[in-house]
C-alpha positions in Angstrom: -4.3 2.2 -5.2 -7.4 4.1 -3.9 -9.9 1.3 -2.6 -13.6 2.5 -1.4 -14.3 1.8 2.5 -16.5 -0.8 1.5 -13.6 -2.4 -0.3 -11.3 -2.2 2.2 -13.3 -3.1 4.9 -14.5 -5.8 2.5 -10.6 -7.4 2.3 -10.5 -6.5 6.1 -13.3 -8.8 6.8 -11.2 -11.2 4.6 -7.9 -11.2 6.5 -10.0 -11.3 10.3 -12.1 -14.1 9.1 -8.6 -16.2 7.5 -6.7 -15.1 10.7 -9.5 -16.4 12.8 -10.1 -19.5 10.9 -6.3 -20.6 10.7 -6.2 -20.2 14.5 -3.4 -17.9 14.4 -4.8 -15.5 16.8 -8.1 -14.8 19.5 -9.2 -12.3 19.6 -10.8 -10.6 22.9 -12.5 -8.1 20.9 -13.5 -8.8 17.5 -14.8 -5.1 16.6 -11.5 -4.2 17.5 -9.3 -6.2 16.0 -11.3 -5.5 12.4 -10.8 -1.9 13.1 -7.4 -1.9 13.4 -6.8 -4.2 10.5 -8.7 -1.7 8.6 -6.5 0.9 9.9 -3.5 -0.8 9.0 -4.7 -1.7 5.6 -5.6 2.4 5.3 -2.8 3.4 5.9 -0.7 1.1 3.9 -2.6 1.4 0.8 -2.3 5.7 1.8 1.7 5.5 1.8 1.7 3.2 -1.4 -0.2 5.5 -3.4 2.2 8.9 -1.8 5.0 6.5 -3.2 3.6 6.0 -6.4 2.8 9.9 -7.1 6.4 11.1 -5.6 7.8 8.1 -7.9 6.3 9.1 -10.6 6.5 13.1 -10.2 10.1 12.4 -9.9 10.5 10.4 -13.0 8.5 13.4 -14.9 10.9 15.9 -13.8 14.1 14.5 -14.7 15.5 16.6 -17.8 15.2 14.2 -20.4 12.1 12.3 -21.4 11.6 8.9 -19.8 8.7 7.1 -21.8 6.8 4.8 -19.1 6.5 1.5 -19.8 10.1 1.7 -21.1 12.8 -0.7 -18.9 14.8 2.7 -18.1 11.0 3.7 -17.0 9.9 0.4 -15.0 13.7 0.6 -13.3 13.4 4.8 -12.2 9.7 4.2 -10.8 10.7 0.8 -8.7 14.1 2.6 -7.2 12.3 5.8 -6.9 9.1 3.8 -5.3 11.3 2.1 -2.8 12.9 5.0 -1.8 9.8 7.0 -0.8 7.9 4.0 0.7 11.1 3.8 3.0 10.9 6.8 3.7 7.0 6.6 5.2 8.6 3.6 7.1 7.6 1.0 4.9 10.0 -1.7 2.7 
C-alpha cells in the first residue's frame, strides 16, 4: 500500500501519541522515537507492497489463467504473499 509521508507520519504521530498515552514507554527523545516509528512503518508498508507485486507477478505467470478474485486466486496470492514477505524477514 503506497501511503504519502504526510500519511505515514500522520499514523506515526498516532502510534507515539497512543504509546505515550498508555504509558507503555518514555521516551528520552521524542523526535527520535517518531522517527524511527516512521521508519519502521516505511519500511513495513515498502516490503508489503514488494510482496504484493512478486505475489501477484507470480500468480500472472503461471501457465494457465487464474481469474483474481477467484478462491484458487485469493489462496495463490495469500501463499505466494507469505512466502515473499518471509523472505524480506517479515511473517
Amino acid at each position: 500500500m503506497r501511503l504519502s509521508d504526510d500519511r505515514i507520519s500522520h499514523i506515526a504521530h498516532l502510534l507515539f501519541d497512543g504509546i505515550w498515552k498508555d504509558d507503555l514507554v518514555d521516551f528520552t527523545d521524542d523526535d527520535k522515537a517518531l522517527a524511527e516509528i516512521k521508519k519502521a512503518l516505511t519500511v513495513y508498508l515498502r516490503v508489503e507492497d514488494e510482496a504484493d507485486t512478486a505475489a501477484r507477478a507470480k500468480i500472472r505467470s503461471l501457465s494457465r489463467d487464474v481469474p483474481e478474485g477467484s478462491r484458487e486466486w485469493d489462496i495463490l496470492y495469500r501463499k505466494y504473499f507469505e512466502e515473499e514477505a518471509s523472505k524480506k524477514g517479515f511473517r
